[in-house]
C-alpha positions in Angstrom: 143.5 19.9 28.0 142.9 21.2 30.9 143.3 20.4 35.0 140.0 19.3 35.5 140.4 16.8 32.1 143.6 15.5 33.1 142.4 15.3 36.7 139.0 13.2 35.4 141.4 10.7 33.5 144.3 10.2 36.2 145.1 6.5 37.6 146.6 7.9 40.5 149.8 7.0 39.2 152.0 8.8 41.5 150.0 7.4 44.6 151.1 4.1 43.5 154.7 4.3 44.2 157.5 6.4 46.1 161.4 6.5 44.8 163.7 7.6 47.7 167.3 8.4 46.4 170.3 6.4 47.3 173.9 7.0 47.7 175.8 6.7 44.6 177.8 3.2 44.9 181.2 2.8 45.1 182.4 -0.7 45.3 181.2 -4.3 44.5 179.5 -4.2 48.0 177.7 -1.3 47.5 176.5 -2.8 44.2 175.7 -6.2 45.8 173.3 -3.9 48.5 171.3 -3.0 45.9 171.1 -6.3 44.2 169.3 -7.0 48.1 166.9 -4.9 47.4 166.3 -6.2 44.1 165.6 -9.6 45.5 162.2 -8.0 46.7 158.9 -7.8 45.2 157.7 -4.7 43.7 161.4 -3.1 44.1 163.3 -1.5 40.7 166.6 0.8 40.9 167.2 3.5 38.2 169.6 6.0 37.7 168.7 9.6 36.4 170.2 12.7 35.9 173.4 10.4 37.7 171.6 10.1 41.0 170.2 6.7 42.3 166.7 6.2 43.3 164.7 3.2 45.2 161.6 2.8 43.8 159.1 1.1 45.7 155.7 -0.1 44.1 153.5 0.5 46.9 150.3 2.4 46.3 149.1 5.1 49.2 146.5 3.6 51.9 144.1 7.2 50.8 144.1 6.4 47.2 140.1 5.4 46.9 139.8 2.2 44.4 136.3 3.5 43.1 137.5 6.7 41.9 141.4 6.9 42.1 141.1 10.0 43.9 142.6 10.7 47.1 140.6 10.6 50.5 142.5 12.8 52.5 142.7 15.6 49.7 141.9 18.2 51.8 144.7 17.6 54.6 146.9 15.9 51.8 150.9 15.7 52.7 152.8 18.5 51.4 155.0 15.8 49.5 151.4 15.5 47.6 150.7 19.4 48.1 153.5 20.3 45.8 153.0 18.1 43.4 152.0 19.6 40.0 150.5 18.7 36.9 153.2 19.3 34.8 155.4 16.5 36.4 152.4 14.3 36.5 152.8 10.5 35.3 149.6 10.1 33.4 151.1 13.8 31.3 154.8 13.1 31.2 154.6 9.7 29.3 157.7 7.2 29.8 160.9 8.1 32.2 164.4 8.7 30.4 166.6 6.4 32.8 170.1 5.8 32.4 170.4 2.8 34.2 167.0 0.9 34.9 167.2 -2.1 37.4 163.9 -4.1 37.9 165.6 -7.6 39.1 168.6 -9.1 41.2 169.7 -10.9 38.3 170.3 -7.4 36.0 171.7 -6.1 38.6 174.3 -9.2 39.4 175.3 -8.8 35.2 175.7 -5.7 36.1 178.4 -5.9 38.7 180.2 -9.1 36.3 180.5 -6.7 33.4 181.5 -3.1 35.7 183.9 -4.7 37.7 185.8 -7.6 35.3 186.1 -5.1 33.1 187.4 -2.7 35.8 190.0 -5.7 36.6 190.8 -6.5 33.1 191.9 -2.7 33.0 194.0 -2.5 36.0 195.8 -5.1 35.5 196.6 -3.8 31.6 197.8 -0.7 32.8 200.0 -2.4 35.6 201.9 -4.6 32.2 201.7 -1.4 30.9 203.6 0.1 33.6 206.2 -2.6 34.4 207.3 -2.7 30.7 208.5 0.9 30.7 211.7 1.5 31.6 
């Protein structure tokens, strides 16, 4: 199909949302940060390629609700600009996440099974270690 098809059938998709990348975390706090951010409407984490991303469900102001084309097309952002139709939403189909975080309460399992089982670990490596001579 081609441009002007796919362009005729977009949503605007990728005007309704941003993801910023975060820091990797390292500790339990770092984990319980982005559990914060959880706690907010229309926030989801997810992991891909091993980088961390904020995504934030917020559709763009120019997006027009008639059409779902943008207003400012012409003097668009070059975030926009550079965008391509071959990384387009409505083309790609479904994400391949490794980790995938749409709630504080995923998140909070999360951190209970990473870090008891990070503790149950230690501390079998420390018996480990004492019984050796």
């Amino acid at each position: 199909m081609s441009k002007k098809g796919e362009c005729d059938r977009c949503r605007g998709l990728c005007c309704r949302y941003f993801a910023l990348e975060i820091d990797t975390p390292e500790d339990r706090g770092d984990y319980d940060d982005i559990r914060w951010y959880l706690c907010h409407k229309d926030i989801t984490v997810f992991v891909e390629d091993g980088e961390w991303y904020l995504n934030i469900k917020n559709k763009c102001r120019h997006l027009s609700e008639k059409d779902n084309r943008c207003r400012i097309y012409e003097k668009r952002p070059k975030i926009c600009r550079k965008y391509r139709l071959s990384e387009c939403d409505y083309v790609e189909g479904s994400y391949d996440y490794e980790l995938h975080f749409t709630d504080d309460k995923q998140m909070e399992e999360y951190i209970k099974v990473k870090f008891e089982n990070n503790v149950k670990e230690k501390q079998k490596a420390k018996r480990k270690k004492k019984r050796k001579p």
